[in-house]
C-alpha positions as CSV (number, residue, x, y, z in Angstrom):
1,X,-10.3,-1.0,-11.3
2,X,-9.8,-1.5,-7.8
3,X,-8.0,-4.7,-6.5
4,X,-9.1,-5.7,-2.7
5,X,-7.0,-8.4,-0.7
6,X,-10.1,-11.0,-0.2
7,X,-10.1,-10.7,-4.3
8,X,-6.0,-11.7,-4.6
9,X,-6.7,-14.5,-2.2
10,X,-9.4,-16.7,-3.2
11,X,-7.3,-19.8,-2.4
12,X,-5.5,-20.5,1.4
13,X,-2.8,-19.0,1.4
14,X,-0.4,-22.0,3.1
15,X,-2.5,-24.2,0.1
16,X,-1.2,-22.6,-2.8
17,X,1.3,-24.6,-5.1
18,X,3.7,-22.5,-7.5
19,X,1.6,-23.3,-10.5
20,X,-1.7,-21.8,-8.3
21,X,0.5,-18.8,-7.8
22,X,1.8,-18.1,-11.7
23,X,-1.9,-18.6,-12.2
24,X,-2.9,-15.6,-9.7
25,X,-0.2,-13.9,-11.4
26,X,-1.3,-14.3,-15.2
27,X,-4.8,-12.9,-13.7
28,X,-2.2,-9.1,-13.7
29,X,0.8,-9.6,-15.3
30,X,1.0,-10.5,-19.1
31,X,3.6,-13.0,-20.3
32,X,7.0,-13.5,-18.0
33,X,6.9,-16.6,-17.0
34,X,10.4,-17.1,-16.0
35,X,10.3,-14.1,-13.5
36,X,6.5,-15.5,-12.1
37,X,8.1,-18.6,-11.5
38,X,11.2,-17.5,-9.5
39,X,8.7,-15.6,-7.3
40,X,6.4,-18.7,-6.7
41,X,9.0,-20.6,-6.0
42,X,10.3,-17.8,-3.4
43,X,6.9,-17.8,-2.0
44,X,6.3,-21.1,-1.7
45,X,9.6,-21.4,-0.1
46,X,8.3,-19.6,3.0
47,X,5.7,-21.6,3.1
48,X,7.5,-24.8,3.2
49,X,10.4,-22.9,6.0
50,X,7.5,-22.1,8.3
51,X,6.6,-25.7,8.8
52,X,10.5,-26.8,9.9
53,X,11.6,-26.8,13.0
54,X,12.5,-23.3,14.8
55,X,16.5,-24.4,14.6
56,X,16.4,-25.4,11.0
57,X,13.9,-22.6,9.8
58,X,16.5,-20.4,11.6
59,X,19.0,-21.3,9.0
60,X,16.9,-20.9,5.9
61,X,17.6,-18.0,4.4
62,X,15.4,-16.3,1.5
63,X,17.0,-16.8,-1.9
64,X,16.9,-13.3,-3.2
65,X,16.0,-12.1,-6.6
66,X,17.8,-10.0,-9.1
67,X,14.8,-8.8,-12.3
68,X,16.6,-8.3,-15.3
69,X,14.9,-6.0,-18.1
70,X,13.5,-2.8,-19.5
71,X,10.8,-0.3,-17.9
72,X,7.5,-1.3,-18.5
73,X,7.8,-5.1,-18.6
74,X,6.1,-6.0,-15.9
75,X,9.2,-6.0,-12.9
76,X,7.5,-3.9,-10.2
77,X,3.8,-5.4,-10.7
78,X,4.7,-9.0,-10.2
79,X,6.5,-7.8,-7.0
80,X,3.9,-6.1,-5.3
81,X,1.4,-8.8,-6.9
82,X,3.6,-11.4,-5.2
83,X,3.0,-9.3,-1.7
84,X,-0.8,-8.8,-2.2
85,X,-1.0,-12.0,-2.5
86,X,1.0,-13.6,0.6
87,X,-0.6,-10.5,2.7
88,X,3.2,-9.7,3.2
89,X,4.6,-6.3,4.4
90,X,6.1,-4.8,1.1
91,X,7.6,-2.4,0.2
92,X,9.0,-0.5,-3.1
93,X,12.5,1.6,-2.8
94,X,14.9,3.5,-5.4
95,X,18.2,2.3,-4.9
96,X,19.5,5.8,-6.4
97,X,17.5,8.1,-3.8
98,X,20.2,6.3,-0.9
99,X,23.4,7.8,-0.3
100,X,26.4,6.8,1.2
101,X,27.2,7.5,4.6
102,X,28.6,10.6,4.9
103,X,26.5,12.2,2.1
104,X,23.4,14.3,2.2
105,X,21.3,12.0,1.5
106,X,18.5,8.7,2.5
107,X,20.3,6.3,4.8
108,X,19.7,2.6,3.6
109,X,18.3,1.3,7.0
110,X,15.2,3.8,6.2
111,X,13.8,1.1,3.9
112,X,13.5,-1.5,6.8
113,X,12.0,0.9,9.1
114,X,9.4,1.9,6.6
115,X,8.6,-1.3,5.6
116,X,7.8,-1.9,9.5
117,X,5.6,1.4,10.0
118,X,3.6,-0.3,7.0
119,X,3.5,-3.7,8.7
120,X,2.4,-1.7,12.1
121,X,-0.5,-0.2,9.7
122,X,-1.4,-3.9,8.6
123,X,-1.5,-4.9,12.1
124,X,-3.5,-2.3,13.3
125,X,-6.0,-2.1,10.7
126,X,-6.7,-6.0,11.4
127,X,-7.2,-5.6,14.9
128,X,-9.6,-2.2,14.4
129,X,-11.7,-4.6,12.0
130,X,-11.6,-7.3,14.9
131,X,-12.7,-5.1,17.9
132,X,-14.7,-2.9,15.3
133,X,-18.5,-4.6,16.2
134,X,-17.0,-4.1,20.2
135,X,-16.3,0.0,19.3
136,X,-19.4,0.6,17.7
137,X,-21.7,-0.8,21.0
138,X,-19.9,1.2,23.3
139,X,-19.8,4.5,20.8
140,X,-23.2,3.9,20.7
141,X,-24.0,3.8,24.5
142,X,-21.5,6.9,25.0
143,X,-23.7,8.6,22.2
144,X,-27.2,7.8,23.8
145,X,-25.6,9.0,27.6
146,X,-24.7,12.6,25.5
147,X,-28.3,12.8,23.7
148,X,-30.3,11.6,27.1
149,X,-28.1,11.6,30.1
150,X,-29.1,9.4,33.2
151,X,-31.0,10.8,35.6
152,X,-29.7,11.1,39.2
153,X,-32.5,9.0,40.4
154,X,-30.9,6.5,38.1
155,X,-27.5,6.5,39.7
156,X,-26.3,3.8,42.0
157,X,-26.1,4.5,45.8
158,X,-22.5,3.9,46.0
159,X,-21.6,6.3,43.6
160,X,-23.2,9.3,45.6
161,X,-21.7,11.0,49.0
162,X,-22.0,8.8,51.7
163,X,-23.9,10.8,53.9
164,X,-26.8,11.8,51.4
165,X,-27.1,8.5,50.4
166,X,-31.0,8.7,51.5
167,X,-31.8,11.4,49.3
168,X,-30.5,9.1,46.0
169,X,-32.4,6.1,46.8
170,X,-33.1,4.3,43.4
171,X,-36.3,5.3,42.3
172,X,-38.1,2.3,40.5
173,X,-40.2,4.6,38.4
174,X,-37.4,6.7,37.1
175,X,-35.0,4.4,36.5
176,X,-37.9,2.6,34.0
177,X,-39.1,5.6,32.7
178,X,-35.2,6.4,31.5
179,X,-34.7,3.4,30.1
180,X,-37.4,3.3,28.1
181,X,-36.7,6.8,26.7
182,X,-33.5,5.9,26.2
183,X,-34.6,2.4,24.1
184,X,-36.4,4.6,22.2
185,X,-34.0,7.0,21.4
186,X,-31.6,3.8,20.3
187,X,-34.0,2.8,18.0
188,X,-34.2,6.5,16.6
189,X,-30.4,6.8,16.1
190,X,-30.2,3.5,14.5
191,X,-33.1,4.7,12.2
192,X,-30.7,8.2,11.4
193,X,-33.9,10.2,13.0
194,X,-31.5,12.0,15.1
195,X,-28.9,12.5,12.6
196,X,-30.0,16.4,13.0
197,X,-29.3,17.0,16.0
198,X,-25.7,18.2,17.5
199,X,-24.3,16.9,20.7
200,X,-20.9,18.2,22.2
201,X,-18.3,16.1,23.1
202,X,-14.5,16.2,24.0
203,X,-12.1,15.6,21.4
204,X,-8.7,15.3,22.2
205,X,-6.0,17.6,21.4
206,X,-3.9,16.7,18.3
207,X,-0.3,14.9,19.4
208,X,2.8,16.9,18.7
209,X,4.3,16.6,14.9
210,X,7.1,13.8,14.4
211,X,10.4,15.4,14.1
212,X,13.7,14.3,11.9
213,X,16.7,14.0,14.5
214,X,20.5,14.2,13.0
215,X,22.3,11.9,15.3
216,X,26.5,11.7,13.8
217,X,26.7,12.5,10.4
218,X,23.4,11.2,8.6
219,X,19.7,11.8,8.9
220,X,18.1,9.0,10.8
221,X,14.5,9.3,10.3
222,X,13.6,8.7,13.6
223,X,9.8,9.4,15.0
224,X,10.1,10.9,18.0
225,X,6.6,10.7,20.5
226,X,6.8,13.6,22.8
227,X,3.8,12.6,24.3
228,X,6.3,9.6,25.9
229,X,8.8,12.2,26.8
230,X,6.4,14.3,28.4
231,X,3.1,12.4,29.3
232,X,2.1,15.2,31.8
233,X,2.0,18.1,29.0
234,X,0.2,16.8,26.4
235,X,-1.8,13.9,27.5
236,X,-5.5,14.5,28.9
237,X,-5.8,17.7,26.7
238,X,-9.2,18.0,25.7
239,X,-11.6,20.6,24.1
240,X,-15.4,21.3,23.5
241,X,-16.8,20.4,20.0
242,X,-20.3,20.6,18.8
243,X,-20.7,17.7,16.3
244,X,-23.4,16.2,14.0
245,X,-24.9,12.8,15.4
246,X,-23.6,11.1,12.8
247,X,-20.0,12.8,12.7
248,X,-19.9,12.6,16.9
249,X,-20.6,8.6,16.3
250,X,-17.6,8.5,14.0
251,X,-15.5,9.9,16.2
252,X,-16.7,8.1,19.5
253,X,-16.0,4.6,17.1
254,X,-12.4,5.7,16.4
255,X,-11.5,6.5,20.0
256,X,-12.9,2.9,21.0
257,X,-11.1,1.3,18.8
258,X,-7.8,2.9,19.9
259,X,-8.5,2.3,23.7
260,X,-9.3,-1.6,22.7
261,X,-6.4,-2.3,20.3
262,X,-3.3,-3.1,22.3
263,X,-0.7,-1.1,20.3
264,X,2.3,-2.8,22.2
265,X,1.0,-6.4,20.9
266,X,0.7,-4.3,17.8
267,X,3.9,-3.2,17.2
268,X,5.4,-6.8,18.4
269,X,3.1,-8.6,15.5
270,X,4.4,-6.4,13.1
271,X,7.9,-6.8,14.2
272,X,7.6,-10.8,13.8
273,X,5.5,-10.2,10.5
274,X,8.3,-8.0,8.9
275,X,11.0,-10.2,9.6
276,X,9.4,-13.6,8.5
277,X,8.0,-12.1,5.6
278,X,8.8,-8.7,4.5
279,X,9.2,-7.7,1.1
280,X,11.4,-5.3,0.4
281,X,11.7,-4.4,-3.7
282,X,14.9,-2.2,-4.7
283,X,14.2,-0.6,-7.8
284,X,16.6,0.6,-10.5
285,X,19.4,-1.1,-8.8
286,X,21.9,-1.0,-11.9
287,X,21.8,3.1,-11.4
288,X,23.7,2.6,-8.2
289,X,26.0,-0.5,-10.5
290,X,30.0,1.0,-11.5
291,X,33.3,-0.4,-11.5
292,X,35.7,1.0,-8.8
293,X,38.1,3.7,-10.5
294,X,36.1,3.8,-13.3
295,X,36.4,7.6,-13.9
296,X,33.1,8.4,-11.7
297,X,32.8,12.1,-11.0
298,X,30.0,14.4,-8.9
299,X,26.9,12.8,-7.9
300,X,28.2,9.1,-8.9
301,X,31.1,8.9,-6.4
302,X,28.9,7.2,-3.7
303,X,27.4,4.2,-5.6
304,X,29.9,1.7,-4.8
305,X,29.5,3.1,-1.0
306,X,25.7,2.8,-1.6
307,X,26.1,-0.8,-2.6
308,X,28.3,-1.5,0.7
309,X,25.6,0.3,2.8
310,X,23.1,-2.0,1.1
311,X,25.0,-5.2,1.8
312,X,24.6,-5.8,5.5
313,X,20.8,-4.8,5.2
314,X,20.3,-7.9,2.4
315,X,23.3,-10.3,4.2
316,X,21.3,-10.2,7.6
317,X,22.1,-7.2,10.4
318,X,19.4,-5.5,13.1
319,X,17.5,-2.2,12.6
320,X,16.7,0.2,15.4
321,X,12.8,1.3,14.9
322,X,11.0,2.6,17.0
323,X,8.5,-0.7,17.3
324,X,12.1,-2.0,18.3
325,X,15.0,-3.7,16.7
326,X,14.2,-5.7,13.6
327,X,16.0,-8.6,12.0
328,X,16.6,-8.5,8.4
329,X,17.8,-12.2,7.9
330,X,14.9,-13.6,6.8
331,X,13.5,-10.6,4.4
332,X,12.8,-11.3,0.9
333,X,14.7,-9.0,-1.7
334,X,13.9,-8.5,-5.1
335,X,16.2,-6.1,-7.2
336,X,15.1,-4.8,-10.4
337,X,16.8,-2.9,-12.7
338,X,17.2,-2.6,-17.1
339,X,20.9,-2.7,-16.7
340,X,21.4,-1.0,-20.6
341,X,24.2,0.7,-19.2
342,X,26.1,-1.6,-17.0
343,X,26.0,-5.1,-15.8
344,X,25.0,-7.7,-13.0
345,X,28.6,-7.8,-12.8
346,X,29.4,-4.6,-12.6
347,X,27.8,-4.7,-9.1
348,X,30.4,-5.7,-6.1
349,X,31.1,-9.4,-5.8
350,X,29.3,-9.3,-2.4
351,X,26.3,-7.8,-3.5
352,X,26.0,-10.1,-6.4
353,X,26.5,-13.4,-4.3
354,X,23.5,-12.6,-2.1
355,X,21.4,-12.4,-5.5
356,X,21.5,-15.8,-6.4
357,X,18.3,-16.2,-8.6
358,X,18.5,-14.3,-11.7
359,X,15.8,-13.9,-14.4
360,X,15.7,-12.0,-17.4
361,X,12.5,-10.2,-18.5
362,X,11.2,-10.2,-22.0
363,X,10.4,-6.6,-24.1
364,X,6.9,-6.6,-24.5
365,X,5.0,-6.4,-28.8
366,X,2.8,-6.0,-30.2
367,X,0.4,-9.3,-29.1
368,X,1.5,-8.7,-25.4
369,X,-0.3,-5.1,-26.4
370,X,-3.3,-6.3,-27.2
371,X,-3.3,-9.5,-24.1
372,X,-2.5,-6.3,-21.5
373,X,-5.4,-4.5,-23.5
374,X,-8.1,-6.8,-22.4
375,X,-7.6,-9.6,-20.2
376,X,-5.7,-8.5,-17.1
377,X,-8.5,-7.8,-14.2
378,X,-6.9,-4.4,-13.9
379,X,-6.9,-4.1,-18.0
380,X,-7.0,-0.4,-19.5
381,X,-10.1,-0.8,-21.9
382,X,-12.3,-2.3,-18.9
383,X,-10.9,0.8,-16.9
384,X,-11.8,3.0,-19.6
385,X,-15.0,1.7,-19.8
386,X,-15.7,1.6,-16.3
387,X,-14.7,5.5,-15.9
388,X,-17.0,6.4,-19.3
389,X,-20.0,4.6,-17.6
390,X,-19.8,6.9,-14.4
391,X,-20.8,9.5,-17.0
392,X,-23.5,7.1,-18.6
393,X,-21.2,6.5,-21.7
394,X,-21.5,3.0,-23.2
395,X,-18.1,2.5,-24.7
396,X,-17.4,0.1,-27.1
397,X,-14.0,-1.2,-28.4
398,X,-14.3,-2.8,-31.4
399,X,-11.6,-5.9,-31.8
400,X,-9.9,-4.2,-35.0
401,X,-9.4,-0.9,-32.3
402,X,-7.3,-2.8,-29.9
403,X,-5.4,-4.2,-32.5
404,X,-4.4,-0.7,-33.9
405,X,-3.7,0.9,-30.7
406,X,-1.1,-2.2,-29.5
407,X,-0.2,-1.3,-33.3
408,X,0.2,2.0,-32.9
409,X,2.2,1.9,-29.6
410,X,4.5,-0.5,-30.5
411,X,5.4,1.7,-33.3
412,X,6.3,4.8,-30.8
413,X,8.2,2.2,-28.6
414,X,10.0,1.3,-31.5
415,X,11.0,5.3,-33.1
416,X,11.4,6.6,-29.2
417,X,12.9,5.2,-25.7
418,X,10.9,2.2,-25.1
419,X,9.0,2.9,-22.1
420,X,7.1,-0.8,-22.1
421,X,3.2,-0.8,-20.9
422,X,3.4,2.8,-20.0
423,X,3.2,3.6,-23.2
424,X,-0.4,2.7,-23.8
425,X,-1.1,4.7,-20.9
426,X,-0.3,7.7,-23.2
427,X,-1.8,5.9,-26.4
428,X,-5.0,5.3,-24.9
429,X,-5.1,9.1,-22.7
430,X,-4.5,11.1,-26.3
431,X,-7.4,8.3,-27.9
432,X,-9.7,9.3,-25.6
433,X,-9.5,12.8,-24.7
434,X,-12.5,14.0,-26.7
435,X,-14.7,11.9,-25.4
436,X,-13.3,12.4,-22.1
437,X,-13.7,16.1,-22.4
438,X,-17.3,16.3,-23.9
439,X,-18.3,13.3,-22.4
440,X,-20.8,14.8,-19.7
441,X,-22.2,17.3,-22.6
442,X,-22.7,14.7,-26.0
443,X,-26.0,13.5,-26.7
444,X,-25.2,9.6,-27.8
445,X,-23.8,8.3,-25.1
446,X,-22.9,4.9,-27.0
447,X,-20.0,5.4,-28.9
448,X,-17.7,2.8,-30.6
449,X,-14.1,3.0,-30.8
450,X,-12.9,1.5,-34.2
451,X,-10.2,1.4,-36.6
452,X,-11.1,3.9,-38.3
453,X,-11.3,6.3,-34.9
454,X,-7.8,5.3,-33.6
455,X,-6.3,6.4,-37.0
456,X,-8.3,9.2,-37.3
457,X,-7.1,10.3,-33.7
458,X,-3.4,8.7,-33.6
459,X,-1.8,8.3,-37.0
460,X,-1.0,12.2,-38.0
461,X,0.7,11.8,-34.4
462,X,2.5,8.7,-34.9
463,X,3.6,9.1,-38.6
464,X,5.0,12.7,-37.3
465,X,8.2,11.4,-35.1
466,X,9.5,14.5,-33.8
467,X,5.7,15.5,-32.7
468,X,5.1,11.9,-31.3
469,X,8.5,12.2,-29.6
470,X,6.3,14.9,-27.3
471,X,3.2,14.2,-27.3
472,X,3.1,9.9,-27.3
């Protein structure tokens, strides 16, 4: 089920109290209320800092979060819940996919700067939808000078040579002739009369790929625009297309919204936006978590180095961009990680100190099943259902079915790794696949789902351990 921004923020958003905001939550996320209420209370937070003054708000910092819990609980959702819902840049990283300097590898930095390409995104697509009415007028009037174009008559004096002015003198007849014809034609393309007929316009020449640059000894994912290098080569090339009405219109709309969105007041929006309130969400942080000396061979020699990279990012230092430097003082951070092998502690003291709210998220049973079964906005059975109805399939569950699949995959979670949530995802996929299969091709297109059906489809599966190992 798709989730759209108006839909996450049906209050204000500089209105809503921490209890407003564990509510918007529990509209997602089943049960962990300890970890919604750290956020809301982050959130609100930066509410209550943008209304100081600039010299106090200066010394606010964000008070960062560390998630503490197994896969499937919940962790990464109330994050990027949390950014849907303040409109905030965000953005989700693997703390294991980062290398220390000096390895082959991610450098840490690359998280801020792709947290600001997605902020310059934000931006942009706001000011497209701004200027979007403006594009589509003057599309339109560039369209209806392709399909009728004005007649020299029509043309002002002062746009012809000036000694043949004479022979151009406005003629009154012409001129109202045109624009009648050309009123019509409006009317015509606005009707999709015309959307038959091919025009040919001149569509620019693709820019030149990004390219990585290795500058000392790491790979700083740098974009690179050669057209800023080299204006004169690559600017102003142009070629003939023959297009569709419809698909020429499309294309004249993009190309005025790029000439009326002011990409340098862009990029400085997006700047500010990031570092007032960015986002930023390190994921599996406890992979990168090991004692100094402890015997760590291969691949795990660089996580203490990883964890020192990381530290200046969270403590507050400047990124080079390409939008320009950005400040990561003020960025929110939320670490998540299950932590089965090692420990909060076993991260460096400095790295643990800028963590300073820690909450612990619950496993999820059996009843937590069955809530994430059917009330959640997102929740699988009304995505099921939704899907099945594309096909004309009325699909029913039946109460006593939800209660034997949270059964059932509590069960697996139980004999197997416990994978959380996800694992209904592969309950509910091997439930379904018949009907998913022959669905186009059966004749009753209501079907129930009861007890009786999970079991029938489920239970040789779950009862067999080694098979559901494999296939649940």
């Amino acid at each position: 089920m798709a989730i759209t921004l108006p839909e996450m923020l049906a209050p204000p958003m500089d209105t809503l109290t921490p209890r407003q905001i564990v509510s918007e939550l529990d509209k997602y996320v089943i049960g962990q209320k300890d970890a919604k209420r750290a956020v809301a209370i982050a959130l609100r937070n930066r509410m209550r800092r943008q209304k100081l003054s600039p010299e106090l708000a200066e010394e606010v910092v964000p008070k960062n979060i560390l998630m503490i819990g197994p896969t499937g609980v919940g962790k990464t959702e109330i994050a990027r819940r949390l950014a849907r819902l303040a409109q905030s840049p965000f953005i989700k990283v693997e703390a294991s996919k980062f290398t220390e300097v000096g390895y082959v590898g991610r450098d840490v930095e690359s998280m801020v700067r792709d947290l600001t390409e997605l902020a310059v995104d934000m931006v942009r697509e706001e000011r497209i939808e701004e200027v979007h009415g403006k594009a589509e007028q003057n599309a339109e009037e560039r369209l209806l000078d392709l399909l009728l174009p004005p007649p020299r008559a029509a043309l002002e004096p002062e746009d012809m040579p000036p000694a043949r002015n004479l022979e151009y003198m406005p003629n009154v007849t012409a001129q109202d002739s045109w624009h009648q014809t050309r009123e019509k034609f409006r009317e015509q393309l606005r009707d999709g009369r015309l959307d038959q007929r091919s025009v040919d316009i001149d569509v620019r020449e693709r820019a030149f790929p990004s390219f990585e640059v290795i500058t000392g000894s790491s790979i700083e994912e740098i974009d690179i625009n050669i057209k800023d290098m080299l204006p004169g080569l690559i600017q102003g090339r142009t070629r003939k297309r023959r297009l569709k009405v419809p698909e020429a219109f499309d294309y004249l709309v993009q190309e005025e919204e790029g000439k009326l969105v002011d990409m340098d007041s862009v990029a400085r929006i997006a700047v500010e936006r990031v570092e007032q309130s960015g986002i930023i969400f390190v994921d599996e942080i406890d992979k990168i978590a090991g004692r100094e000396g402890g015997g760590q061979s291969g691949p795990d020699v660089s996580r203490e180095g990883v964890q020192r990279d990381i530290l200046p990012i969270i403590e507050g230092t400047t990124v080079n961009s390409k939008y320009g430097m950005v400040r990561t003082d003020h960025i929110l951070f939320i670490a998540a990680g299950a932590f089965h092998v090692s420990k909060p502690s076993d991260l460096i003291p400095e790295l643990q100190g800028r963590f300073p709210i820690r909450v612990e998220l619950e496993p999820l049973g059996k009843d937590d099943f069955v809530r994430i079964l059917t009330e959640p906005k997102n929740a699988l059975v009304k995505q099921y259902v939704a899907l099945m109805e594309t096909e004309g399939i009325t699909l029913r569950f039946l109460d006593e079915a939800i209660e034997r699949i949270a059964d059932f995959a509590t069960r697996v979670n139980e004999r197997t790794e416990n994978i959380g949530a996800r694992r209904l995802h592969t309950v509910m996929e091997r439930l379904l696949d018949e009907i998913s299969f022959e669905g186009p091709d059966l004749r009753d297109k209501i079907i129930t789902i009861d007890a009786a059906y999970v079991d029938r489809m489920l239970a040789a599966i779950v009862k067999n351990e080694d098979l559901s190992r494999y296939i649940l």
